[in-house]
KOLMIKE-596402 format. One record per residue: y, z, x negated of N, C-alpha, C, CB in turn. Coordinates in steps of 0.001 Angstrom, whole numbers, padded with zeros to 6 digits, always signed. Atoms other than C-alpha are relative to their C-alpha. Glycine has a CB too. Layout:
N
YZXYZXYZXYZX
...
END
This chain:
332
-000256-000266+001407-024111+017038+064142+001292+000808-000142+000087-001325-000803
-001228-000918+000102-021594+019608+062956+000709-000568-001635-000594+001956+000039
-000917+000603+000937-018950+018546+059812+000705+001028-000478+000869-001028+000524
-000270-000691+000632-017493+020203+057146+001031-000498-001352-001131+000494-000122
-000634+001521+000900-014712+019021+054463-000588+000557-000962+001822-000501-000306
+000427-000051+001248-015478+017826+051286+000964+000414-000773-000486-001088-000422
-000311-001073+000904-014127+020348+048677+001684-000257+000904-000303-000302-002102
-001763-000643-000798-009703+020308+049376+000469-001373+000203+001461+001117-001244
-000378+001775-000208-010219+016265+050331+000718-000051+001228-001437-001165+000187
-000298+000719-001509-009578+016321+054302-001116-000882+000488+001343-000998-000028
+000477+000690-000295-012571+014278+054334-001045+000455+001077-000218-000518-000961
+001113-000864-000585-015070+015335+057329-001589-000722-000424+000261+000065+001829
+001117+000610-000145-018424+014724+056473-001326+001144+000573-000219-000705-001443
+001178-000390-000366-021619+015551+057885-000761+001665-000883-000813-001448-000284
+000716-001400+001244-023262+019354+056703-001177-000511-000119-000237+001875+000532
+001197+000153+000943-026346+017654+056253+000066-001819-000026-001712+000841+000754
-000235+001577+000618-026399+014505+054154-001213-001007-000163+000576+000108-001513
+001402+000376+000450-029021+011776+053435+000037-000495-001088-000709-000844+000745
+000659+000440+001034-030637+011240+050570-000678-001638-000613-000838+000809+000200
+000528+001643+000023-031451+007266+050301-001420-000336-001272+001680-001125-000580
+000481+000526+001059-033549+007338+046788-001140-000636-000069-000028+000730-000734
+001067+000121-000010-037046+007352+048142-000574-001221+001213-000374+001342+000068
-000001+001563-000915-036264+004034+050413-000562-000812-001361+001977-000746+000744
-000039+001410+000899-036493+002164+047122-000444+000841-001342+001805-000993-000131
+000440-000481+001218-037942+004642+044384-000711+000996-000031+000832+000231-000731
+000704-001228-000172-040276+007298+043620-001086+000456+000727+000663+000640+000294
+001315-000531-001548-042205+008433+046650-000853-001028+000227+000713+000261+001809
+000613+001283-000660-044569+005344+046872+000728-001155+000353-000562+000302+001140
+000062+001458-000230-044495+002109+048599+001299+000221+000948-001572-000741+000713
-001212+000397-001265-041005+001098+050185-000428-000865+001394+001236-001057-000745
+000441+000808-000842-041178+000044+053350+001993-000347+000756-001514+000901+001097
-001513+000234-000679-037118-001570+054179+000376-000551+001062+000729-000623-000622
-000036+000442-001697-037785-002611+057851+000160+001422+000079-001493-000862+000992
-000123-001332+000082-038488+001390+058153+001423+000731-000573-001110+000335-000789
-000961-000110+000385-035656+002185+056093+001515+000076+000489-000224-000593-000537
-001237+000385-000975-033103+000335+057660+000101+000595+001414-000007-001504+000240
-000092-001103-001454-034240+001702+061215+000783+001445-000505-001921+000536+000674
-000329-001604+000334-033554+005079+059550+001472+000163-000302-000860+000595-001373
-001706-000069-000054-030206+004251+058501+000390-000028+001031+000800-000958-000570
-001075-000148-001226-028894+003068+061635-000281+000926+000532+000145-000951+001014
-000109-001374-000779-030493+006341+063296+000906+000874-000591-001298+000757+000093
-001430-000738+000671-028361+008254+060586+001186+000005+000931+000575-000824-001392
-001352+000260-000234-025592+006884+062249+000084+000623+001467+000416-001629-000157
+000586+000008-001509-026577+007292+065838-000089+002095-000153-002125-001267+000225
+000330-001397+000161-027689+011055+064834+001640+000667-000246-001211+000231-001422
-001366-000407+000601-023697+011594+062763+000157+000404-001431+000493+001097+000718
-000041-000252+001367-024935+011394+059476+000751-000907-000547-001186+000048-000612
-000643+001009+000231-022423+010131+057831+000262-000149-001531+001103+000047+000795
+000207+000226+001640-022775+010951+053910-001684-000616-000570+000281+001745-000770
+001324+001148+000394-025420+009025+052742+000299-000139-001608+000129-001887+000954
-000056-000085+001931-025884+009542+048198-001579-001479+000218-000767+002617-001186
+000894+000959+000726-027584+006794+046327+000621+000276-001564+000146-001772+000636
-000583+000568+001482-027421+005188+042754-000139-000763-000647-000038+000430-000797
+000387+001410+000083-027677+002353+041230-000875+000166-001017+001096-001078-000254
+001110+000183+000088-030600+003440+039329-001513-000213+000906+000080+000675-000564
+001105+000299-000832-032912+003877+042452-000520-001424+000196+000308+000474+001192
+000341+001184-000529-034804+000876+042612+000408-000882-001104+000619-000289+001355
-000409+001323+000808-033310-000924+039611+001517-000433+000786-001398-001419+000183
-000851+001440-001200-030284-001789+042208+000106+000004+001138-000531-001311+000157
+000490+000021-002004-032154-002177+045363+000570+000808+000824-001539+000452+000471
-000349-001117-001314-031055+000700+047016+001109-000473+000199+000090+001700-000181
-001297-000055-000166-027382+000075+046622-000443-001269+001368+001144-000359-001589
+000237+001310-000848-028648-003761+048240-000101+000402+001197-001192-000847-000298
+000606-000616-001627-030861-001978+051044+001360+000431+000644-001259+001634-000064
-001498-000377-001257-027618+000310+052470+000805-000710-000083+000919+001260-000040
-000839+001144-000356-025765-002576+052283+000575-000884+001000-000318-000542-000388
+000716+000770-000986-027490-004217+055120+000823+000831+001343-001933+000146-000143
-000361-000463-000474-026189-001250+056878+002135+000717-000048-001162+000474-000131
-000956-000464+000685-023124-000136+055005+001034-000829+000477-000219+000034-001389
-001075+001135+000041-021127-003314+055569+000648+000052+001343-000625-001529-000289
-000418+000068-001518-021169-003638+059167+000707+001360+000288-001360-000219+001065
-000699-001332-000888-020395+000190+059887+001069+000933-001258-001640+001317+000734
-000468-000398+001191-017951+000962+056758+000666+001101+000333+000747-000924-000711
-000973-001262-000611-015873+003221+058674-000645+000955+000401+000856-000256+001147
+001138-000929-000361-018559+005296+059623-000810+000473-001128-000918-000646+000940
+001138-000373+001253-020254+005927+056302+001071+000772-001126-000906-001734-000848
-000774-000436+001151-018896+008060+053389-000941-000705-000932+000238+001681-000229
+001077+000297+001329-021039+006255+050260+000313+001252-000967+000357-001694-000963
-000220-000287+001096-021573+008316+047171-001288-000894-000538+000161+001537-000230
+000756+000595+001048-023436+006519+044225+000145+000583-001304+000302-001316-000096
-000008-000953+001400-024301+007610+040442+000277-001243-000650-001520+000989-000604
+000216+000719+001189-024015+005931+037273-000326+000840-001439+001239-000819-000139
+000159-000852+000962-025079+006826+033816-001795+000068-000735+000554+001385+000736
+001319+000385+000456-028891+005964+033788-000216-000948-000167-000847+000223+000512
+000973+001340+000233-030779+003313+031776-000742-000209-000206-000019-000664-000482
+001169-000124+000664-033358+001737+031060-000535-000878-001105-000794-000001+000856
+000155+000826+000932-034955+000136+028287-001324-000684+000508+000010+000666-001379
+001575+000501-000441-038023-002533+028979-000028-000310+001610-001269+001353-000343
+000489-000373-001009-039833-002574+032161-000420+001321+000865-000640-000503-000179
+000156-001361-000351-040495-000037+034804+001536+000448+000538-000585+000893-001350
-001779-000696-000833-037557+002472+036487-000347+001429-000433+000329-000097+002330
-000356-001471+000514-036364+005604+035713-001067+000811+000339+001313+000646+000608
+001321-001430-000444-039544+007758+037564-001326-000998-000614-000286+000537+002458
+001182+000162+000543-042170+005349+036466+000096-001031-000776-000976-000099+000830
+000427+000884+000767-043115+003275+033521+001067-000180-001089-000339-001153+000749
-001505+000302+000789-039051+002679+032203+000098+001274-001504+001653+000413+001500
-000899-000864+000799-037495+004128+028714+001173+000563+000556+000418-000651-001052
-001366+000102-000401-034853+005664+030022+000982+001018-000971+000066+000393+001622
-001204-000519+000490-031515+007201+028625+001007+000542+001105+000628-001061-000801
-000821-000484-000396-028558+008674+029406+001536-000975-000664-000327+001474-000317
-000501+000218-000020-025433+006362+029185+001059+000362+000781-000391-000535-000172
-001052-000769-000174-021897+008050+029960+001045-000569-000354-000068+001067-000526
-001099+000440+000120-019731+006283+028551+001046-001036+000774-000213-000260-000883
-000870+000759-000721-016702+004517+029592-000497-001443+000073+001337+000102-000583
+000398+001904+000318-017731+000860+028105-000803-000149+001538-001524-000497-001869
+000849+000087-001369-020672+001069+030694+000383+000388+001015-001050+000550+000056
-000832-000512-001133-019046+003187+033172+000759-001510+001257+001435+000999-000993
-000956+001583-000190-016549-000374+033450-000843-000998+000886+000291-000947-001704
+001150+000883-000312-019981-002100+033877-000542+000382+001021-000954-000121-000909
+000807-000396-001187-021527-000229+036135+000314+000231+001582-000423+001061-000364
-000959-000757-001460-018920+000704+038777-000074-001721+000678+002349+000919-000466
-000105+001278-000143-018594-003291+039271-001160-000335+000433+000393-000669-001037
+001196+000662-000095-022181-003892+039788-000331+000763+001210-001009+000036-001260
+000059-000165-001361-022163-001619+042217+000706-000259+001356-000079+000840-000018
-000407+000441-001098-019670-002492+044060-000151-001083+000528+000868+000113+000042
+000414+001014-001212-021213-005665+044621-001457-000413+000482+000561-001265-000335
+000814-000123-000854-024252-004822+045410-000151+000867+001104-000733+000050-000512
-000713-000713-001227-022811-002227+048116+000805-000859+000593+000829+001199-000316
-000733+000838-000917-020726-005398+049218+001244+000887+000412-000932-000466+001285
-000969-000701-000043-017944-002916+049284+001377+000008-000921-000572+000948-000036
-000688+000277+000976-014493-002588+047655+000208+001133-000598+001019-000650+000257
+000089-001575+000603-014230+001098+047329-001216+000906-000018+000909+000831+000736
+000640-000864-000032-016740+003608+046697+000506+001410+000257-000533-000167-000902
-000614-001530-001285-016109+007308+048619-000224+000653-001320-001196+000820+001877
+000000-001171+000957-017553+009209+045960-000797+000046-001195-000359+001084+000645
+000095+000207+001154-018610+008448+042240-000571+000909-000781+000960-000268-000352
+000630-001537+000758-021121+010908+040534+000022-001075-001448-002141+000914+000727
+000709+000099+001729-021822+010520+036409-001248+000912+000294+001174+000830-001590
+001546-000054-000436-025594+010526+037207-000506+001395-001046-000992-001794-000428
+000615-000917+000751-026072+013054+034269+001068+000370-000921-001258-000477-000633
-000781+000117+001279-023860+014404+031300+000090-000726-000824-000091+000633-000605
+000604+000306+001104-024049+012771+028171+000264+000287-001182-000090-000915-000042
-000168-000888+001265-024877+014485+025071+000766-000526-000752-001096+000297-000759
-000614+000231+001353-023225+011993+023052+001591-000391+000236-000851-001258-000822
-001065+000527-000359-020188+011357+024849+000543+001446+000452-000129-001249+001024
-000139-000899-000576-017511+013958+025369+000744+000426+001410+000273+000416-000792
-000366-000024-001169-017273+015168+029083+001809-000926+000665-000129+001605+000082
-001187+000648-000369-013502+014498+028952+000534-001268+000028+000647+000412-000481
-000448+001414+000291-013563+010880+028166-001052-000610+001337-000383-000644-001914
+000527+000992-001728-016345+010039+031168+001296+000659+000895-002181+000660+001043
-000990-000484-001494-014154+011887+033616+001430-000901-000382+000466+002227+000131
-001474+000831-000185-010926+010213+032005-000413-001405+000316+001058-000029-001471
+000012+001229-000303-012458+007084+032329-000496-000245+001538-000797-000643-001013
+000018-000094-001410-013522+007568+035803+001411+000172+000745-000875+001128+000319
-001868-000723-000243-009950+009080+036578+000620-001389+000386+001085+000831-001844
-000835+001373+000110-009123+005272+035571-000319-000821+001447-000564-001020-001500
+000525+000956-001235-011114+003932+038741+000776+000634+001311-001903+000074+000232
-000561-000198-001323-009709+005950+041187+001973-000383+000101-000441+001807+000343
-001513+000116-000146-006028+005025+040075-000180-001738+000492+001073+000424-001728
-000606+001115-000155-007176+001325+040213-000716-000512+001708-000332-001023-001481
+000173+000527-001726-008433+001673+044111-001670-000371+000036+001167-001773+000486
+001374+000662+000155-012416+001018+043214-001007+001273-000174-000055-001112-001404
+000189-001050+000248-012866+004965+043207+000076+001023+001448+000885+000192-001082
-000786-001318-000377-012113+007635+045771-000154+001260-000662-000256+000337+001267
+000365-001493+000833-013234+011013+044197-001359-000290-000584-000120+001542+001086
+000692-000091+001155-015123+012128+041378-000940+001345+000315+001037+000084-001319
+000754-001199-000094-018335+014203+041191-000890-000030-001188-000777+000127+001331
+001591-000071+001058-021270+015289+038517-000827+000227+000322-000304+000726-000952
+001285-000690-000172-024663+015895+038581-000787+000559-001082-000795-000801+000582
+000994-001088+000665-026734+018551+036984+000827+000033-001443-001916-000556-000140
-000752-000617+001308-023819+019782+034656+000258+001107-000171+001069-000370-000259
+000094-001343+000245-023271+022673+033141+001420+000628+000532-000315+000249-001572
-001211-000679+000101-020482+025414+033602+000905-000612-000268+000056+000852-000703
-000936+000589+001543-019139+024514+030397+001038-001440+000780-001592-000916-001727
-000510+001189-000098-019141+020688+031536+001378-000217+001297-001342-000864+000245
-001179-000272-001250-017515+021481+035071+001382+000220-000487-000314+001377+000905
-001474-000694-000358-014463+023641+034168+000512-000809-001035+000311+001827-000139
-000455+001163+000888-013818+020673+030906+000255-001181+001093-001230-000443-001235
-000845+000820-000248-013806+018546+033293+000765-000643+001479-000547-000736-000610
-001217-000145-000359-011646+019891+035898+001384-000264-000465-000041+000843+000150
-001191+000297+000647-009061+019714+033571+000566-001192-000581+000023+000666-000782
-000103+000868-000001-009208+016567+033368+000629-001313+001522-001050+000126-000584
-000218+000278-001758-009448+015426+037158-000552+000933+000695-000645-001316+000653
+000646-000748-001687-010134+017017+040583-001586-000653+000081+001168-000752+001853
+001127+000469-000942-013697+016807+041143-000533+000480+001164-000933-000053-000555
+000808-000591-001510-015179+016794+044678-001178+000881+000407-000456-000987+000628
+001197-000535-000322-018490+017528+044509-001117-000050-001581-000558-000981+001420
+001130-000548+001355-021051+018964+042039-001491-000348+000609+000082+002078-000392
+001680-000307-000540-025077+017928+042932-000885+000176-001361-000775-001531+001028
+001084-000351+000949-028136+019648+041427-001034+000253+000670+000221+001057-000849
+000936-000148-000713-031337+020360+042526-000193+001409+000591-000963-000435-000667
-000459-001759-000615-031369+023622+044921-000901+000342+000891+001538+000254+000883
+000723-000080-001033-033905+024761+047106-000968+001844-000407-001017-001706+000075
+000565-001692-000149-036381+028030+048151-000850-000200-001677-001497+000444+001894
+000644+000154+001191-038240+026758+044535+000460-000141-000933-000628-000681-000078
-000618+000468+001372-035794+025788+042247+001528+000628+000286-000050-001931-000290
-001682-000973-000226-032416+028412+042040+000633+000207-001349-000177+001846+000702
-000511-000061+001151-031358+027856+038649+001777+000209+000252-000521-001346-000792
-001113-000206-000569-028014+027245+040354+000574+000951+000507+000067-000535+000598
-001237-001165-000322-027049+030411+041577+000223+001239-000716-000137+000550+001311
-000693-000968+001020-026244+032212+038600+001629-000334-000393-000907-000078-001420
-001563+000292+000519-023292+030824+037646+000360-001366+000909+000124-000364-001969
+000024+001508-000466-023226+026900+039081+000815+000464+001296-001719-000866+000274
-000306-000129-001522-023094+027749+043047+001530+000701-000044-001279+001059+000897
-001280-001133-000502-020400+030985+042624+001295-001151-000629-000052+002116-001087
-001130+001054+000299-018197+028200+040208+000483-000792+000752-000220-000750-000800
-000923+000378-001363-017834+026102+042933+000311-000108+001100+000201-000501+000190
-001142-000664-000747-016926+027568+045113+001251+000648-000250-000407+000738+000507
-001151-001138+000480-014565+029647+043394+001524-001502-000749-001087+001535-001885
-001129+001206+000298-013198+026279+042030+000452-001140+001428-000806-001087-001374
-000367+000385-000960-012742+024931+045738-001341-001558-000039+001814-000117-000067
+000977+001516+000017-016116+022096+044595-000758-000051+001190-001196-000150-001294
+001273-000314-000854-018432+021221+047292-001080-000497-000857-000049-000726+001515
+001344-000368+000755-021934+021743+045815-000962-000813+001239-000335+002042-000256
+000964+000414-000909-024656+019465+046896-001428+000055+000089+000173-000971+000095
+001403-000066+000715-028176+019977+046364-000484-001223+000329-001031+001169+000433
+000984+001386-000311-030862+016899+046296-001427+001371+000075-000097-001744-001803
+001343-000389-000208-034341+017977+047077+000056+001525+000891-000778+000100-001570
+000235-001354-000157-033709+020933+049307-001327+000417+000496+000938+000489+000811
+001582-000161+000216-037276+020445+050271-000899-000254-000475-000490-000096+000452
+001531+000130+000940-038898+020685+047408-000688-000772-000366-000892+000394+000301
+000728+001398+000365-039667+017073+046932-001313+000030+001402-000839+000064-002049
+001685+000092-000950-041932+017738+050022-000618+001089+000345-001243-000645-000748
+001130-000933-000189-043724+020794+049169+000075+000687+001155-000131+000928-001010
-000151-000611-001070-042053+022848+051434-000405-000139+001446+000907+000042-000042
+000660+000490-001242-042944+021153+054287-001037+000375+000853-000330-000904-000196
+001587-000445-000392-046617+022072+054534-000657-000886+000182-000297+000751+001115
+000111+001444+000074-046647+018287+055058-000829-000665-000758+000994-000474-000284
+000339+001020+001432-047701+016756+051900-001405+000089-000357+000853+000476-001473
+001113+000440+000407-050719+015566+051115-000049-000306-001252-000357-000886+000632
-000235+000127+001293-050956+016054+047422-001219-001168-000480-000053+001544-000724
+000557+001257-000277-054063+014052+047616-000101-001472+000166-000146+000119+000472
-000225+001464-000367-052692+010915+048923+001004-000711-001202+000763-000076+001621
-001474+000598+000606-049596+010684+046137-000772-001535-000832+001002+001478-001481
+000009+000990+000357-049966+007472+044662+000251-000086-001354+000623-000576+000674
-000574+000433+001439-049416+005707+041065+001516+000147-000121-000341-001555-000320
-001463+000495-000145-046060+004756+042046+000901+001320+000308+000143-001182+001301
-000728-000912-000432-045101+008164+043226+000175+001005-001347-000650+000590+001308
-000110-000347+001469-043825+010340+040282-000687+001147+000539+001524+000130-000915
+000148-000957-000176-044242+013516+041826-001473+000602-000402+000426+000032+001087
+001765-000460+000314-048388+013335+041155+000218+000884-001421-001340-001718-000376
-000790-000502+001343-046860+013822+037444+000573+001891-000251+001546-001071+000076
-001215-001381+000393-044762+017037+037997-001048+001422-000034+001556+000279+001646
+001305-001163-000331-046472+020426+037536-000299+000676+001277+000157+001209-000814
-000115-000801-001019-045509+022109+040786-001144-000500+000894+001399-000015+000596
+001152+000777-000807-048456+019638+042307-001372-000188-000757+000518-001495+000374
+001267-000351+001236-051080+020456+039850-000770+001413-000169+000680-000135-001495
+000744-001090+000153-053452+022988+038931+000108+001492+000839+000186+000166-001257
-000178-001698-000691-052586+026777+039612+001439+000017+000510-000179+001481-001306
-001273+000174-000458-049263+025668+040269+000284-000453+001552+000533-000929-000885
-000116+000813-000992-050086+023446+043187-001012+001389+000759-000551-001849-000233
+000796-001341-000729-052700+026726+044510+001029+000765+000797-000711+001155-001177
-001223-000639-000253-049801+028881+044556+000674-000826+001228+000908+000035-001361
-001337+000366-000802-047255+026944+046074-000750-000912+001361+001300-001125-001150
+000697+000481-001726-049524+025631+049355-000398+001463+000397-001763-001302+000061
+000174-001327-000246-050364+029541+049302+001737+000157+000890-000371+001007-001701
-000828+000389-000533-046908+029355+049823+000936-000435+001015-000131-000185-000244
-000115+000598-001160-045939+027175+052094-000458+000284+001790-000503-000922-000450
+000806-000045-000929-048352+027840+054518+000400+001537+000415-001496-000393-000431
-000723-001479-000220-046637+031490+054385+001413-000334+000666+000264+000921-001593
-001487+000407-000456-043209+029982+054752-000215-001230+001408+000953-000843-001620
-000319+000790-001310-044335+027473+058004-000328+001234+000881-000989-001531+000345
+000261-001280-000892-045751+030984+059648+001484+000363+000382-000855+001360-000861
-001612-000716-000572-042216+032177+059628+000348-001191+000799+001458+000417-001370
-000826+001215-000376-040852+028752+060338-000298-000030+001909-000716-001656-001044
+000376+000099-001449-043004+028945+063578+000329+001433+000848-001651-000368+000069
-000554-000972-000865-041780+032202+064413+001403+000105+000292-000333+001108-000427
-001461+000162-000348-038437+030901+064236+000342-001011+001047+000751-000368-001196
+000115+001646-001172-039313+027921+067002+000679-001273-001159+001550+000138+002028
-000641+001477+000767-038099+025269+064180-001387-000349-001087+001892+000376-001170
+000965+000381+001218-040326+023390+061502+000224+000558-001097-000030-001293-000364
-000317-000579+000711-040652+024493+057918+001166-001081-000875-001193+000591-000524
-001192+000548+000359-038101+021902+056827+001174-000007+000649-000166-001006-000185
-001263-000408-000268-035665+022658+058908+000452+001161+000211+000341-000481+000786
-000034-001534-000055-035942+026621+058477+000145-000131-001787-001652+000982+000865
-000526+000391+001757-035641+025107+054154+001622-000178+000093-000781-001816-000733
-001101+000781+000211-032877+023104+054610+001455+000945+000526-000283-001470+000864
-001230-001108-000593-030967+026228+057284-000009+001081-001756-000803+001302+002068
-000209-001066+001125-032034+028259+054128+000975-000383-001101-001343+000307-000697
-001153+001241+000980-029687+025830+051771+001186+000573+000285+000135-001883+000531
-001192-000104-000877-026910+026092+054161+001045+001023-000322-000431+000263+001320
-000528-001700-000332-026692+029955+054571+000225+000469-001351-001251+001170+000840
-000514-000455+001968-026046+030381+050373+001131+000401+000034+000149-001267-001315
-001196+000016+000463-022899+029274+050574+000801-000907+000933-000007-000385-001391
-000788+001420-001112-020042+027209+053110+000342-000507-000816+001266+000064+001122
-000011+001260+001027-019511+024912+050461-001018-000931-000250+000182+000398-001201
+001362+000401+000100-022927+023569+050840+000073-001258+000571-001020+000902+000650
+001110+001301-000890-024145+020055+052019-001105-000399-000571+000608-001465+000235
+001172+000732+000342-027332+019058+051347-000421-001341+000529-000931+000753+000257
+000322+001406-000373-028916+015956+051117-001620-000544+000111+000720-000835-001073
+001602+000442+000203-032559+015505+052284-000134-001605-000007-001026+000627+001353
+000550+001587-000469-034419+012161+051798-000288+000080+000628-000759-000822-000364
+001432+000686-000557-036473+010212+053551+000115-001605+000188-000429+000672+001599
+000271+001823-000545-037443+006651+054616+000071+000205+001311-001650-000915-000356
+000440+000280-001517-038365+007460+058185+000660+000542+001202-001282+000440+000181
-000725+000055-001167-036928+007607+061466-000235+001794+000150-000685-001225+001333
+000664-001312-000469-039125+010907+062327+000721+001349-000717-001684-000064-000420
-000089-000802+000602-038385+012845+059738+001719+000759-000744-000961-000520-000704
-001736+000167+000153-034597+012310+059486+000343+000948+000958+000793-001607+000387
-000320-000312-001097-034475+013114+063021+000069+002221+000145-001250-001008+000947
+000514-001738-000011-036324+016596+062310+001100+000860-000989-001894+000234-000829
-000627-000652+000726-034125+017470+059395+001193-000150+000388-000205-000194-001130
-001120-000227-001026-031091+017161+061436+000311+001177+001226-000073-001122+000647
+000307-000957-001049-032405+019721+064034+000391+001161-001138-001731-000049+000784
-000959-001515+000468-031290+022327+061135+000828+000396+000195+000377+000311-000882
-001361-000654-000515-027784+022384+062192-000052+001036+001411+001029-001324+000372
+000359-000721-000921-029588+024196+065050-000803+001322-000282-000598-000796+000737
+000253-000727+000332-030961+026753+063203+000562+001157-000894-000603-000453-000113
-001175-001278+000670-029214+030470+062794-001099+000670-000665+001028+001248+001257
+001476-000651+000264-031109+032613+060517+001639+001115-000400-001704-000829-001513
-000481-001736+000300-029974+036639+060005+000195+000380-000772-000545+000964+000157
+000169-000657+001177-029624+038596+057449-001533+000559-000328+000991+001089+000040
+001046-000253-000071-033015+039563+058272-001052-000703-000323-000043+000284+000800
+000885+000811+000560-034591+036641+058079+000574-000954-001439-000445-000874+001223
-000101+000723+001220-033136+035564+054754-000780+001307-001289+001952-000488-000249
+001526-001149+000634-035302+039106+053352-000815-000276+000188-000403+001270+000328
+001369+000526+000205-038202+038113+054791-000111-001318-000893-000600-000286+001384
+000377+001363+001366-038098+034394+053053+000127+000404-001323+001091-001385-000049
+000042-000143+001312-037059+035851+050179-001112+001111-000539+001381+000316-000387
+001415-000518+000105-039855+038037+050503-001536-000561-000052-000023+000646+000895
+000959+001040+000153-042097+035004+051110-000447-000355-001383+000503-001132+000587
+000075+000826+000668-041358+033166+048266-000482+001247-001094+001231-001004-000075
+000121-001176+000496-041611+036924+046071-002024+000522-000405+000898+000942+001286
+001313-000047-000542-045140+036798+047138-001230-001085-000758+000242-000355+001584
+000813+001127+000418-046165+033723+045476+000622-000379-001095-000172-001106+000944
-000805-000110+001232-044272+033876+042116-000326-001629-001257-000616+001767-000762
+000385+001020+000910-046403+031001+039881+000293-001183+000367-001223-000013-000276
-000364+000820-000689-044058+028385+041394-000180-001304-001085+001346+000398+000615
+000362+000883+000637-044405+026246+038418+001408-000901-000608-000989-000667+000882
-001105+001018+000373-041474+024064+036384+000299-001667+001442-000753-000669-001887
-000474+001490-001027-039516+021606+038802-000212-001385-000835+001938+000007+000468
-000026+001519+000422-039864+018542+036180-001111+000569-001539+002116-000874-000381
+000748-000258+001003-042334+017661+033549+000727-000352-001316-001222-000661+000187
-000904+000135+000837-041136+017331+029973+000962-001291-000261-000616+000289-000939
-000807+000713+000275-040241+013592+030494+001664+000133+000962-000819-001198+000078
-000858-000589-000524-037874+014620+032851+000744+000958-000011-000213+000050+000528
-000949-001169+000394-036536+017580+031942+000813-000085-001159-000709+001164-000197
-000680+000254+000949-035542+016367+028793+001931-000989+000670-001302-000943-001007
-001313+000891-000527-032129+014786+031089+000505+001243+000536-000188-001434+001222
-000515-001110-000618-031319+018038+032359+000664+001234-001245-001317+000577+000965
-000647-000652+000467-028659+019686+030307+000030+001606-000078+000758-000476+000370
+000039-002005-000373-029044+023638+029470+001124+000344-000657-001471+001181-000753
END
């Protein structure tokens, strides 16, 4: 594994991160015997940032890396979110009301709940899971600000905020790291987002750099399940889902002419944007961890970042990354 610091911390962490969400949410049926193997390979491999939040799962997740977290504390960077709720039954991807809570009151509440279901006393790195429309930026970040003075904090990050929200609330505190969703399908981010931080010294993280899957060539759209949201989203549907296995099946051709898989010829494609980059693929499984780690072994050219972008050029009807219940949390 190769390491990289996080934004002007000193901290080394891992250039490719894991993703924990789909141990305990989303993607189907958890399996946390599986899981847990996968963590400790993390470790074993040199992954050593590991994102969650204490919506995945209701909770659970924070519980699950726990199991692992505790014993090897010195070895793990945590980040976790806060900021999602829900109303009723159900979780944030299936069945739940959910919202957007930001504020401090909860903030108070939430940082506490995680830290004891992480069995931890500090948390590494603290996202506000989303903006919130009704709260203004500078009062979550000041009230976050408050955790890292009282030792129950290390650094501060956002997810899927705007410009605007960023450089408000720099000026408030130092934040570390910015995550949004980033990949060969979804580049909303590099109009303005990506060049900001960098230019503001942020490290930028993406979630999903493969595509929730698609990329892969992997996925069996077929098999997704009730429980899995993704059946839901358009990119796995109709002329959308045509396209983008048209796709794919274009982008593992290259992948195989590069001797690597098509997720780890995605994930080198992440990388090569920008050195401010870590990404954070999921997974549950030992296998697939293992494979998306083999990217730090993959150089790609100037040449071959024309052809992919010639790939993807090729197959244009990629389809919206989230359906309207979801997109409605994503700040424009």
């Amino acid at each position: 594994m190769k390491y990289k610091e996080l934004a002007n911390t000193g901290e080394k962490l891992s250039v490719i991160g894991l993703g924990c969400m789909g141990m305990s949410a989303a993607y189907g049926t958890a399996d946390d015997v599986e899981s847990v193997a996968t963590l400790n390979y993390a470790l074993d491999l040199g992954i050593n940032f590991w994102d969650t939040a204490d919506i995945y799962g209701n909770g659970t997740n924070e519980e699950l890396i726990s199991k692992v977290l505790v014993p090897n504390r010195d070895k793990i960077f945590i980040a976790t979110k806060f900021g999602f709720r829900i109303r009723g039954n159900g979780d944030v991807f299936v069945g739940g009301e959910t919202y957007v809570d930001a504020s401090p009151k909860w903030m108070k509440e939430a940082v506490e709940k995680s830290l004891k279901r992480l069995k931890i006393e500090t948390i590494d790195l603290y996202y506000a899971h989303r903006v919130d429309p009704n709260v203004p930026i500078e009062e979550t970040v000041g009230a976050m600000s408050e955790l890292v003075k009282e030792g129950k904090v290390r650094y501060l990050g956002l997810s899927e905020a705007t410009p605007d929200d960023l450089k408000r609330a720099c000026a408030v505190h130092p934040i570390a790291a910015l995550q949004s969703e980033y990949s060969l399908l979804t580049r909303d981010v590099e109009k303005e987002i990506l060049p900001l931080t960098k230019a503001l010294g942020i490290t930028f993280v993406p979630f999903s750099p493969l595509s929730r899957g698609l990329i892969t060539n992997k996925l069996d759209v077929s098999s997704l399940t009730s429980n899995d949201f993704r059946a839901n989203l358009p990119r796995y549907q109709g002329e959308h889902l045509d396209n983008n296995q048209k796709l794919t099946a274009a982008f593992a051709e290259y992948a195989e002419s590069k001797s690597c898989t098509p997720a780890q010829l995605a994930i080198a494609w992440v990388m090569a944007q920008s050195d401010n980059i870590i990404p954070i693929p999921g997974t549950k499984r030992r296998k697939y961890l293992e494979e998306n780690a083999g990217a730090v072994e993959v150089t790609l050219t100037a040449k071959d970042l024309e052809n992919i972008e010639a790939i993807v050029r090729m197959f244009p009807n990629i389809g919206p990354r989230y359906s309207a219940r979801e997109n409605k949390f994503v700040k424009k």
